[in-house]
N, C-alpha and C positions, 0 to 999 in steps of 0.2 A: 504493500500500500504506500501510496508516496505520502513522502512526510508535510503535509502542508507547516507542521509549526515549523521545522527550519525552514522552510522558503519563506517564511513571516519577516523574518529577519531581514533575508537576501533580498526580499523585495524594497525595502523602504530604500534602496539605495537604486533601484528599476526607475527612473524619469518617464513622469507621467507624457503619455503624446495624444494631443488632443487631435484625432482626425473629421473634417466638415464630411457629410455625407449626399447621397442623391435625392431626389424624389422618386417615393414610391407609391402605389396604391393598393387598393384591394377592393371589389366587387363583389356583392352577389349574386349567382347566377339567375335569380329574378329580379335583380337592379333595387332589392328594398333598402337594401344601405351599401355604404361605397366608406371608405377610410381612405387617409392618406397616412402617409408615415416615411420614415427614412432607411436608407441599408448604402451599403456598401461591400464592395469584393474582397475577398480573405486575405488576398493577397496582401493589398494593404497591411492591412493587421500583422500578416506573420510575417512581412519584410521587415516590420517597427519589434518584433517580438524577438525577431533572429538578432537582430541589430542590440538588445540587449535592453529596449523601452519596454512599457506597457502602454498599449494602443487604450486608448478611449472615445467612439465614436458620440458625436455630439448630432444630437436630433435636431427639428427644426425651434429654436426656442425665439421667441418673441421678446423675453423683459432686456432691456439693457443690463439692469442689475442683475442678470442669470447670469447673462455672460461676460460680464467683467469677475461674475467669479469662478467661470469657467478658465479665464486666464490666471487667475491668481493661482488656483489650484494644479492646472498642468505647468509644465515645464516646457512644452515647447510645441509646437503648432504646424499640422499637415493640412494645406488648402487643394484638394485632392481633384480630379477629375468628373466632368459634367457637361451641364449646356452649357451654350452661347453667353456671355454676361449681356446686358443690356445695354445697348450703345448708350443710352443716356448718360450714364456715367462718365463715359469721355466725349459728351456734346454731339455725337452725333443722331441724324434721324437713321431708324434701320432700314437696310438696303438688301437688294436682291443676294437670295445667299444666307442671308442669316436664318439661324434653325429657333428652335425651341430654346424660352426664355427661363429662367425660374425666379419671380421676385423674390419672393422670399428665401431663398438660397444669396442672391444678390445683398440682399440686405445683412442677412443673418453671418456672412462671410467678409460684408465690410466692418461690421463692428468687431467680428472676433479679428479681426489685422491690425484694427488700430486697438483693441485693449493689449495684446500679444504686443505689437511695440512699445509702447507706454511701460510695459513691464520689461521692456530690455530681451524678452525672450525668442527663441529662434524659431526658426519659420522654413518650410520649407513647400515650395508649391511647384505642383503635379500637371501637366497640360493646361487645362482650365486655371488651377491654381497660379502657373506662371505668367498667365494672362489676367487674372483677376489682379496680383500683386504690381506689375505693369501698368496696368487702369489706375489703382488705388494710388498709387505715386505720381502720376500723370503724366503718363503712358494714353497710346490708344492702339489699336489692333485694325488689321485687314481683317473688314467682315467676312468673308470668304474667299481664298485663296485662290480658288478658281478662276471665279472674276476679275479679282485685283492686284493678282501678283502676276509679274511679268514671266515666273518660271515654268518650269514642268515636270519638276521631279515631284512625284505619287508623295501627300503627305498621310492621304487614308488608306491605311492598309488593308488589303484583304488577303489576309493570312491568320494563323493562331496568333494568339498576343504574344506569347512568346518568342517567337520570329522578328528575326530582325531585318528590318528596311532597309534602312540609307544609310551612309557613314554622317558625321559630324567632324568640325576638326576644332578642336580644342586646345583651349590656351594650356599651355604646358605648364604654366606654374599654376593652377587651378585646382582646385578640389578634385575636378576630376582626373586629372592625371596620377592614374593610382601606379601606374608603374611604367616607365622609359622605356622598355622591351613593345610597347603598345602602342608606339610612336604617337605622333599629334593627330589623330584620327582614330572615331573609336564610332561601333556600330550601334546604332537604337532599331527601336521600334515607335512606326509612328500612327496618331491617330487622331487627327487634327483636321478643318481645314478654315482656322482663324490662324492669327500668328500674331508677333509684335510687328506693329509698323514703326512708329515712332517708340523710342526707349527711352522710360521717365530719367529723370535725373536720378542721380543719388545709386543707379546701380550698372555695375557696370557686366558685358557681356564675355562668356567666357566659352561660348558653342557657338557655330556656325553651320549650316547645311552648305552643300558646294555652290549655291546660287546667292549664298549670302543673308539669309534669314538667321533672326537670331533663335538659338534653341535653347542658351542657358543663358542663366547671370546669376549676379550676385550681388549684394548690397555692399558701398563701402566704408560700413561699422561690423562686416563681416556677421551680419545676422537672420541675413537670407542666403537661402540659393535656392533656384527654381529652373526646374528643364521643362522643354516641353514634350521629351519623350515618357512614356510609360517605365520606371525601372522597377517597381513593385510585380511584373509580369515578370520581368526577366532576372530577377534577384540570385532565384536559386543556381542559378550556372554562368552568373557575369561577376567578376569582381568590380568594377564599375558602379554598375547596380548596387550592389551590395553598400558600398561605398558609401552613397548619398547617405541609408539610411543610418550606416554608422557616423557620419557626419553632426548627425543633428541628435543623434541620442550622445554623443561625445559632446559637444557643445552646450545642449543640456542640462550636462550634470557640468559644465562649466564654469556656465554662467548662474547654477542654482549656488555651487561651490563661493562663488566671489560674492554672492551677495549673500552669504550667510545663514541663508536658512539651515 
């Protein structure tokens, strides 16, 4: 039987990781009641679990004051994969191309960014999340890639998520560069078709695809980084992958470390 009282111990030293989630529904097959509610893929979870966190997924909450203590209480913050954010947010009207919106995801994802910095803690964002973090700093995005960007390399994959796409090439002194034998180019999987257009201030880029779109960055108080490929699909057999997630549970218990708790 496993011993849960020694892992009692082991855990309080496990950084909590607060991850945003989807919309989801549920129906009755005679239409008398309908729910909504939130989920998320495992992967997630057990990339933040391998990497040595405790994953916490956060539902849809409404009160400001939930979720300023939703920050207080984790250690550090996964702005995860989804829909489209809503151009309002960076002024624009929505254009041919853009998919499904979620307000409430929208809203609920800008408060939990700005209580997470206000606490100094680290942040790490997934597809949608590297474009949500992008917007929120002001940034804005190509609503649809198709239309608006001049290139033609496949950003939607169709293949298993695990499968990898396209190469990126990566600044070499960067988080990502988990090892020099891997040279300045390194493979994802991709599942997008928004991107960054314009890059807010205050973070700088550290991924490229070969037509010049950015795929990563990072803040520079070294408190973000966000790709916009999927690494939680492909964790268990990339060291790359793996990498992010250990990044941000190492930071973590860093920056829990200096401030004393």
């Amino acid at each position: 039987m496993f011993d849960f009282a020694a892992a009692k111990g082991r855990s309080r030293l496990n950084p909590i990781i607060a991850m945003t989630t989807s919309r989801q529904s549920w129906q009755a097959s005679d239409n008398s009641w309908h729910l909504m509610g939130a989920g998320l893929a495992d992967d997630y979870a057990r990339s933040v679990e391998d990497a040595g966190g405790v994953p916490w997924l956060i539902p849809y909450l409404r009160h400001p004051e939930t979720i300023a203590f939703v920050a207080e209480r984790a250690d550090a913050l996964i702005l995860t994969g989804g829909d489209d954010m809503s151009p309002r947010y960076y002024g624009e009207q929505p254009r041919s191309g853009l998919r499904q919106v979620t307000p409430e995801r929208d809203y609920l994802e800008s408060l939990l960014f700005a209580a997470f910095r206000m606490q100094n803690k680290p942040i790490l964002g997934i597809c949608r999340g590297l474009q949500v973090i992008n917007v929120l700093l002001g940034g804005n995005l190509y609503q649809d890639l198709e239309r608006e960007w001049r290139g033609c390399l496949q950003h939607e994959q169709h293949a298993p998520r695990s499968h990898f796409a396209h190469t990126v090439r990566i600044d070499p002194e960067s988080i990502l560069a988990v090892k020099r034998e891997l040279g300045e180019e390194i493979w994802v999987n991709s599942y997008h078709h928004q991107a960054i257009h314009r890059l807010a201030s205050g973070l700088r880029p550290i991924a490229w695809d070969e037509e010049g779109l950015v795929e990563a960055f990072v803040s520079l108080d070294g408190n973000i980084l966000a790709v916009q490929w999927h690494p939680e699909n492909t964790a268990p057999d990339d060291t790359v992958s793996r990498r992010i997630f250990e990044w941000l549970v190492e930071r973590a218990v860093t920056v829990e470390s200096h401030s004393g708790a």
